[in-house]
C-alpha positions as CSV (number, residue, x, y, z in Angstrom):
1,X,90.0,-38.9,-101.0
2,X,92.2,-36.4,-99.1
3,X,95.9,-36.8,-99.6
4,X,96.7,-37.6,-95.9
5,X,94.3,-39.2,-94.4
6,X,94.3,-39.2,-90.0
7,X,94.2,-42.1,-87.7
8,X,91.5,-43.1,-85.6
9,X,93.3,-42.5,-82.7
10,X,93.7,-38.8,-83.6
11,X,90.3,-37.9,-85.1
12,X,89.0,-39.6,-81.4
13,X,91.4,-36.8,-79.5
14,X,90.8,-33.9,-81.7
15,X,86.5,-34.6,-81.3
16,X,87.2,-35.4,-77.6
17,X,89.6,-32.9,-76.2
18,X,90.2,-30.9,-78.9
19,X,94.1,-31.4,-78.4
20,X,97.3,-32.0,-80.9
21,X,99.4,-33.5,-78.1
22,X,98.9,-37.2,-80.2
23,X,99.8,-35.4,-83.3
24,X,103.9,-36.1,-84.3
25,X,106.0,-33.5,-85.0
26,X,105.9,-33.6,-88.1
27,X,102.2,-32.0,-88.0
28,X,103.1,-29.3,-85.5
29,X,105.7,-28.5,-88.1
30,X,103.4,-28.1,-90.9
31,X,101.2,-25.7,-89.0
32,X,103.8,-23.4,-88.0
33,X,103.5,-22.2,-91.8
34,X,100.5,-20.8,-91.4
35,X,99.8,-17.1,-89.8
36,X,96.8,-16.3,-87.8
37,X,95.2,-14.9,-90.7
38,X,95.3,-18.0,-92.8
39,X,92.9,-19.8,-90.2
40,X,89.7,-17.8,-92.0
41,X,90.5,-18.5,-94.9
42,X,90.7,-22.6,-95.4
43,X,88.2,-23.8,-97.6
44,X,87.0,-26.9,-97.8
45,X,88.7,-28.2,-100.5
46,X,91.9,-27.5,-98.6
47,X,91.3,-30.7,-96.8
48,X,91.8,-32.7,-100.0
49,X,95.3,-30.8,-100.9
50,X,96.9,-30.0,-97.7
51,X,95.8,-32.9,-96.1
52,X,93.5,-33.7,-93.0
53,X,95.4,-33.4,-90.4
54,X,96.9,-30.0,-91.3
55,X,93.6,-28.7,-91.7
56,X,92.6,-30.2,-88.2
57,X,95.5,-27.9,-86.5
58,X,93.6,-24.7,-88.5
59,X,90.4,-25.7,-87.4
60,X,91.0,-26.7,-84.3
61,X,92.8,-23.6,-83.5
62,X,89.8,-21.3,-85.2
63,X,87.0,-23.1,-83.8
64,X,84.4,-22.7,-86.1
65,X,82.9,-23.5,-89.6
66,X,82.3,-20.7,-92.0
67,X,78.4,-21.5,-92.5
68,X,75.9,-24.3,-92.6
69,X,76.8,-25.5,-95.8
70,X,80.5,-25.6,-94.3
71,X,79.6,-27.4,-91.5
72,X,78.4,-30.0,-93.3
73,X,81.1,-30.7,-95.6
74,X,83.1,-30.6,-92.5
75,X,81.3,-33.9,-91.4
76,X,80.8,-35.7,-94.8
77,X,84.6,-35.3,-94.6
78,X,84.6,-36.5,-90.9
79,X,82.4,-39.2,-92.4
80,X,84.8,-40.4,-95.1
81,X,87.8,-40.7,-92.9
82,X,85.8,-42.6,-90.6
83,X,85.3,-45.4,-93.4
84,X,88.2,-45.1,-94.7
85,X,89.8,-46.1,-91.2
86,X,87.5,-49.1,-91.1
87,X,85.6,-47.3,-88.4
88,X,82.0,-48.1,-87.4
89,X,79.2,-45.7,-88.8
90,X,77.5,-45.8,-85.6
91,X,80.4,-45.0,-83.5
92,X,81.4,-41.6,-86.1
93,X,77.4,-40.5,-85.6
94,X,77.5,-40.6,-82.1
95,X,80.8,-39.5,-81.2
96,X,82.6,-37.3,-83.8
97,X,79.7,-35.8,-85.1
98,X,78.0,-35.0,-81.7
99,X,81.0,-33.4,-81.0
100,X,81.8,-31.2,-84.1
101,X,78.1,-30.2,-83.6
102,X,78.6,-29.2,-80.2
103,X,81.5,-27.0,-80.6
104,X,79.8,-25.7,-83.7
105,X,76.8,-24.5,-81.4
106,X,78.7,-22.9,-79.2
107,X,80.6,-20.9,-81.7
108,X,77.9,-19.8,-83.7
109,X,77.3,-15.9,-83.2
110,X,75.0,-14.7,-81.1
111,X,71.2,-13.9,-83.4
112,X,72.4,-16.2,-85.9
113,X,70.4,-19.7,-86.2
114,X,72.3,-22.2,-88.1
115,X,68.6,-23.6,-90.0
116,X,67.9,-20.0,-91.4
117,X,69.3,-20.4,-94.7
118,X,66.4,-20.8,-97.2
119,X,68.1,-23.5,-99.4
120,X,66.6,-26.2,-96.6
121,X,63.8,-26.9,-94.7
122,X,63.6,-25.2,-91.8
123,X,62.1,-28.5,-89.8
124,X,65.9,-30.4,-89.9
125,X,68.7,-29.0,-87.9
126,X,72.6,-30.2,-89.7
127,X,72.8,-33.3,-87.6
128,X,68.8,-34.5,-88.9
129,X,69.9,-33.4,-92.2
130,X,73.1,-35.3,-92.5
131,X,71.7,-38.7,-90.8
132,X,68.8,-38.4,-94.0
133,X,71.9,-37.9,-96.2
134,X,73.7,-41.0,-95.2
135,X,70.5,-42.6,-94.3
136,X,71.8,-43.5,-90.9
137,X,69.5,-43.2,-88.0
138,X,70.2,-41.4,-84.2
139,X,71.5,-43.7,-81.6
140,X,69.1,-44.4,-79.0
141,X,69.9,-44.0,-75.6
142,X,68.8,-48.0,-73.5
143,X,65.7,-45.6,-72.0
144,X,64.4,-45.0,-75.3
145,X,64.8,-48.7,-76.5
146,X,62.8,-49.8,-73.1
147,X,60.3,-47.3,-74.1
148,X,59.8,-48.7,-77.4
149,X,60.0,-51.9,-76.2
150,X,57.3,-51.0,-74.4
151,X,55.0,-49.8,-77.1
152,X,55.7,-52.5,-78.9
153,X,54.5,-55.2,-76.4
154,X,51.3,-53.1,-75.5
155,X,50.2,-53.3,-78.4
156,X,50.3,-57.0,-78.5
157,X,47.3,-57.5,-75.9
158,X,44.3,-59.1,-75.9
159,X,41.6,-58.4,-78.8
160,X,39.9,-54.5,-78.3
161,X,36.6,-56.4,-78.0
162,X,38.0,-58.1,-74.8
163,X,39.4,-54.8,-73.3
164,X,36.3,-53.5,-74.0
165,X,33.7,-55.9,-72.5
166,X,36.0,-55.8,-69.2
167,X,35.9,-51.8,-69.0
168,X,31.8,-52.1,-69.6
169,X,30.8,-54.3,-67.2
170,X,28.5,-53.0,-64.4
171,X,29.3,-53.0,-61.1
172,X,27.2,-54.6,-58.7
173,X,24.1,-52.2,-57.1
174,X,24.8,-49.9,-54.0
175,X,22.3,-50.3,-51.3
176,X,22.9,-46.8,-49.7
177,X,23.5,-43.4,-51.1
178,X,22.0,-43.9,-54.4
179,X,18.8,-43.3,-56.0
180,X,16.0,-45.6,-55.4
181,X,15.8,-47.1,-59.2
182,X,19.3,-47.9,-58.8
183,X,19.0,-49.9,-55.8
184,X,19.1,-53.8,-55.7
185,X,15.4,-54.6,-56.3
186,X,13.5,-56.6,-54.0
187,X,12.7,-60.6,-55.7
188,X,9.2,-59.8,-55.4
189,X,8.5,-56.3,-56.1
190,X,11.0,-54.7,-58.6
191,X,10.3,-51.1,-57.4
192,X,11.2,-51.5,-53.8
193,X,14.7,-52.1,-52.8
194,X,15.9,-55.7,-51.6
195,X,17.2,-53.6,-48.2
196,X,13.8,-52.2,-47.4
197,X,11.9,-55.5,-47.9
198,X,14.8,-57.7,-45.7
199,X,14.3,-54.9,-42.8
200,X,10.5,-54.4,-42.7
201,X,10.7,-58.6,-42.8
202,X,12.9,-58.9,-40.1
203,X,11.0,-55.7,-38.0
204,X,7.8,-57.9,-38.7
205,X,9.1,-61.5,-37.6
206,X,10.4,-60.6,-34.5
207,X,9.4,-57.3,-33.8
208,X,6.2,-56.3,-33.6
209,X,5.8,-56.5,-30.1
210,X,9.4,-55.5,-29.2
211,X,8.8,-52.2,-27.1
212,X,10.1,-48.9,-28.5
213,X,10.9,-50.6,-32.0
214,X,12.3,-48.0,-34.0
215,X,12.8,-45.2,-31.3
216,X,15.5,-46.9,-29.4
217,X,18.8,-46.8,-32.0
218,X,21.0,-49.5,-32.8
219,X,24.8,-49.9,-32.0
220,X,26.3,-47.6,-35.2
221,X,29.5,-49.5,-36.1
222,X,27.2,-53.0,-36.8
223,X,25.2,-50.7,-38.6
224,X,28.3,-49.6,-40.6
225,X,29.1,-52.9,-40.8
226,X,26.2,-53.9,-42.8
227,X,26.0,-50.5,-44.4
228,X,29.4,-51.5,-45.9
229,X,28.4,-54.9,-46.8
230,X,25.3,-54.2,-48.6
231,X,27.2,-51.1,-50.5
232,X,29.9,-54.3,-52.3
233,X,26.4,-54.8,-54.0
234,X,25.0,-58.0,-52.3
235,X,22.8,-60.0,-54.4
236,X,21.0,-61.9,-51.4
237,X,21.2,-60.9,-47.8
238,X,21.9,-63.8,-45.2
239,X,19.2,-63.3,-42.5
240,X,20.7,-66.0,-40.5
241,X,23.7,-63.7,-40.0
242,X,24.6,-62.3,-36.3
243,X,24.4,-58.9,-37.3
244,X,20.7,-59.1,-38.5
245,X,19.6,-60.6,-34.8
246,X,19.5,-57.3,-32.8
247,X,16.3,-55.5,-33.5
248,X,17.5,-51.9,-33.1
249,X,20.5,-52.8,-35.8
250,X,17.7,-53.4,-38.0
251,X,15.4,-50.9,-37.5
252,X,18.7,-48.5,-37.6
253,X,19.7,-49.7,-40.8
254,X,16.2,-48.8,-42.4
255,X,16.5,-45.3,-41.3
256,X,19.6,-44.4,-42.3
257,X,18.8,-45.9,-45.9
258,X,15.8,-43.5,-46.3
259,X,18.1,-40.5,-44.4
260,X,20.6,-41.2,-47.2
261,X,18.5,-41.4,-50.4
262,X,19.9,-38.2,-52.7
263,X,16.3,-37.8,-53.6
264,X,14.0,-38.0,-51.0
265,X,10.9,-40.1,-50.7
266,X,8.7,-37.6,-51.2
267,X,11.1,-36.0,-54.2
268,X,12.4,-32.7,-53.9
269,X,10.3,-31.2,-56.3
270,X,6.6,-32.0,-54.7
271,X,8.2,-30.9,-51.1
272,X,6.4,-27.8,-51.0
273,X,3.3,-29.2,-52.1
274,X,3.0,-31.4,-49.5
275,X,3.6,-29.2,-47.1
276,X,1.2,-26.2,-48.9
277,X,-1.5,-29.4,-48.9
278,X,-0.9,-30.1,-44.9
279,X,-1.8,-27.2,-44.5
280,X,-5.3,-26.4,-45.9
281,X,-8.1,-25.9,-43.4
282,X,-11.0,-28.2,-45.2
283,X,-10.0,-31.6,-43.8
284,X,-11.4,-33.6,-47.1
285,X,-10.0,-31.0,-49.7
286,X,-6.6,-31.5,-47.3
287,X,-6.7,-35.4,-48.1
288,X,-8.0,-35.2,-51.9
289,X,-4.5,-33.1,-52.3
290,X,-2.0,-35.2,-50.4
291,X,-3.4,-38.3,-52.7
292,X,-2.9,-36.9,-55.8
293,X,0.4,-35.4,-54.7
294,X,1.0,-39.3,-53.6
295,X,-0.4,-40.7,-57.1
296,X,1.7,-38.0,-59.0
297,X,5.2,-39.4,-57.2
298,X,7.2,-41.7,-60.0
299,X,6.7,-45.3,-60.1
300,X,9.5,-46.1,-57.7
301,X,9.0,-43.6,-54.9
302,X,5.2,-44.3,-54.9
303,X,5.8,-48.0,-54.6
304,X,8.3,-47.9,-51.8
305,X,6.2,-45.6,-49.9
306,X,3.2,-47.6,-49.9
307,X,5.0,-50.7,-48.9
308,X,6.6,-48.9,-46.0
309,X,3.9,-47.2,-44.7
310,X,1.8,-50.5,-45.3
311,X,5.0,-51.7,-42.8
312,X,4.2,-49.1,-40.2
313,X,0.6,-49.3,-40.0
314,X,1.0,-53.2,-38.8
315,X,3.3,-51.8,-36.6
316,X,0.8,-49.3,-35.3
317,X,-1.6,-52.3,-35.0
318,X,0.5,-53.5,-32.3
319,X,0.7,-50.2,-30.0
320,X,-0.8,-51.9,-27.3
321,X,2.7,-54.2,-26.6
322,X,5.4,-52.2,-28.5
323,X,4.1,-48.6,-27.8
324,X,4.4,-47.3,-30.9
325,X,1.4,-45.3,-32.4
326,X,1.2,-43.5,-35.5
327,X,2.5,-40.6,-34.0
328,X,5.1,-42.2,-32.4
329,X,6.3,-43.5,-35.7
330,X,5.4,-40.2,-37.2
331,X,7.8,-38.6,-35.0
332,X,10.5,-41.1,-36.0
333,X,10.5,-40.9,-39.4
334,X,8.3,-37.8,-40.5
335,X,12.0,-35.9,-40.8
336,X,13.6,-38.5,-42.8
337,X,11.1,-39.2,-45.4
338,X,9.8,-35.3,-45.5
339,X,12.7,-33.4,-46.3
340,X,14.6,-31.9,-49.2
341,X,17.7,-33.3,-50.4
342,X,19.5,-29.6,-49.3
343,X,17.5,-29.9,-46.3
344,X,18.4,-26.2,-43.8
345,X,17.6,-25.3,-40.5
346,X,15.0,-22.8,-41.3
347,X,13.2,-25.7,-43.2
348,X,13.5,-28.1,-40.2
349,X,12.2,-25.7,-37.7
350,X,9.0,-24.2,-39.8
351,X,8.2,-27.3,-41.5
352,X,8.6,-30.2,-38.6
353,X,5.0,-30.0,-37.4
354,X,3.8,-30.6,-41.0
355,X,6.3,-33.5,-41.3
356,X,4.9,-35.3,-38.6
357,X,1.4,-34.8,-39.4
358,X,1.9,-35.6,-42.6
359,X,3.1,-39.2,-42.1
360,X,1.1,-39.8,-39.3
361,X,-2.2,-39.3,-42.0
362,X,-0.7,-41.7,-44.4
363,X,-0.2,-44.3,-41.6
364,X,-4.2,-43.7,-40.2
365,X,-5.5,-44.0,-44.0
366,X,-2.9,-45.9,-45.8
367,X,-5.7,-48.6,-47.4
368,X,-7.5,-45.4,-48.5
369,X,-4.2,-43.4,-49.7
370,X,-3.2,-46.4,-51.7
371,X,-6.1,-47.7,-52.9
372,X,-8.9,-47.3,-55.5
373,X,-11.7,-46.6,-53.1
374,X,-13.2,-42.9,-53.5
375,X,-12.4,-40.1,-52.4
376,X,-13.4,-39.4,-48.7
377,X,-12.8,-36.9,-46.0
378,X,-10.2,-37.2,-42.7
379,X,-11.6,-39.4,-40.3
């Protein structure tokens, strides 16, 4: 142990203001001895001979430590007077040494790193090094403890197999905007949507001799309305509701389901068929193409359209009241069901005839389009 061992009181001035005003006389006497060139020259064991407190005024004064290994010694001796005073460990960790540190960084010369000695790892810096030494760990600031506090309660949650389950559950089915095998299916038919089969009801119940059905539009924020509704992924759809009593609501609502399909009815790769097939001159080789085109369209887009152009032709059956005939319809929704999903205006200009002529046939033949019967040539 060092000869002269300082008070806590002045080991907490000289790390926190660097100062000998608490020192006594006595000590200002005993540096007095000592020239300016002494100061470079006190070793370490110095401390033990002369005393700490002597060597605190040389220090203090100089500034610096000689090296790392200097340094060091420096603090294990900063450590030893702190027990010897009866002085927490903590308190000497975070206060005197943070200090001595400090001032030792700022002292060091410029292009010299303190951890480029080879005798030690180059991963711990003096203050890492001496805490493994002494085996004390850093203080932690009340952030970090939250933070770990933190950690430690999230990882007391629920089972993963509960987490899991929860993140893995499927939503409910869209109605609108989504392919047509991802649509709520209807109870009956499993290929055609619930929203198609409750319109075409609806259309058919009350409908079929309301004048202009289809052609005159509905009022577009009920229809957003249900649009919205249907899209929470309703399971069953309340007929008796207000909203499903206006006609042109309804019929509004079908069409902008089949406007906002990402892959048209007709698909957008057998688009140019269909249009290369309305437009050959034999009249029976014309309708031989368009029903194989129509066989050829996957399971879902073949059913759907046969149930809603069976849906138009009882419409059609009913011209004589409501005034829609095939072409009527045709001119309705030939554009929304023949399109591409990247649909342009040269397309819509060039192509519209054969749009409308297209599902005006399916609507005069739709038994024979859907149907086993042979082959046979436009009526």
């Amino acid at each position: 142990m060092p000869s002269r061992v300082p008070s806590l009181r002045m080991l907490r001035s000289f790390f926190t203001d660097g100062s000998l005003d608490s020192l006594g006389t006595s000590e200002d006497a005993r540096s007095k001895r000592h020239s300016t060139s002494d100061l470079s020259d006190v070793p370490f064991s110095a401390v033990r001979k002369e005393g700490w407190l002597h060597c605190k005024q040389i220090l203090t004064k100089k500034g610096k430590a000689e090296d790392r290994e200097d340094m060091l010694a420096w603090i294990k001796v900063i450590r030893e007077n702190s027990k010897a005073e009866g002085e927490d460990p903590g308190f000497a960790s975070q206060a005197l040494i943070n200090k001595k540190l400090n001032d030792y960084r700022k002292v060091s010369p410029a292009g010299t790193k303190p951890d480029s000695s080879p005798k030690g790892p180059r991963g711990l810096g003096i203050r890492a090094e001496f805490l493994k030494q002494t085996g004390t760990s850093a203080p932690r600031s009340p952030r970090q403890d939250a933070a770990v506090s933190k950690d430690e309660s999230s990882s007391q949650k629920a089972p993963w197999g509960i987490n899991i389950m929860k993140k893995n559950k499927k939503s409910a089915p869209r109605a609108f905007g989504v392919r047509l095998e991802e649509c709520q299916p209807a109870p009956d038919n499993k290929n055609v949507p619930l929203i198609v089969e409750a319109c075409c009801k609806v259309v058919e119940d009350r409908g079929l001799e309301y004048m202009g059905i289809y052609r005159v539009p509905g009022n577009n924020a009920v229809v957003s309305s249900l649009q919205e509704q249907l899209n929470k992924g309703a399971t069953e759809i309340n007929l008796q509701d207000e909203r499903w009593q206006d006609l042109n609501v309804i019929s509004s609502l079908l069409k902008s389901f089949f406007r906002k399909l990402p892959e048209p009815l007709f698909t957008d790769d057998k688009y140019n068929d269909f249009i290369e097939a309305n437009r050959i001159e034999d009249a029976s080789e014309r309708m031989r193409t368009l029903r194989k085109l129509i066989r050829d369209l996957p399971g879902h887009y073949y059913e759907t359209l046969k149930f809603l152009v069976g849906h138009l032709k009882t419409i059609a059956d009913h011209s004589e009241k409501n005034k829609m005939e095939p072409r009527n319809l045709a001119l309705v929704f030939g554009p929304t069901l023949v399109r591409t999903s990247e649909d342009n205006m040269t397309d819509m200009v060039t192509h519209m005839p054969d749009r409308y002529k297209i599902v005006e046939t399916l609507i005069q033949h739709s038994d024979w389009f859907f149907s086993d019967k042979e082959d046979k040539g436009e009526k």
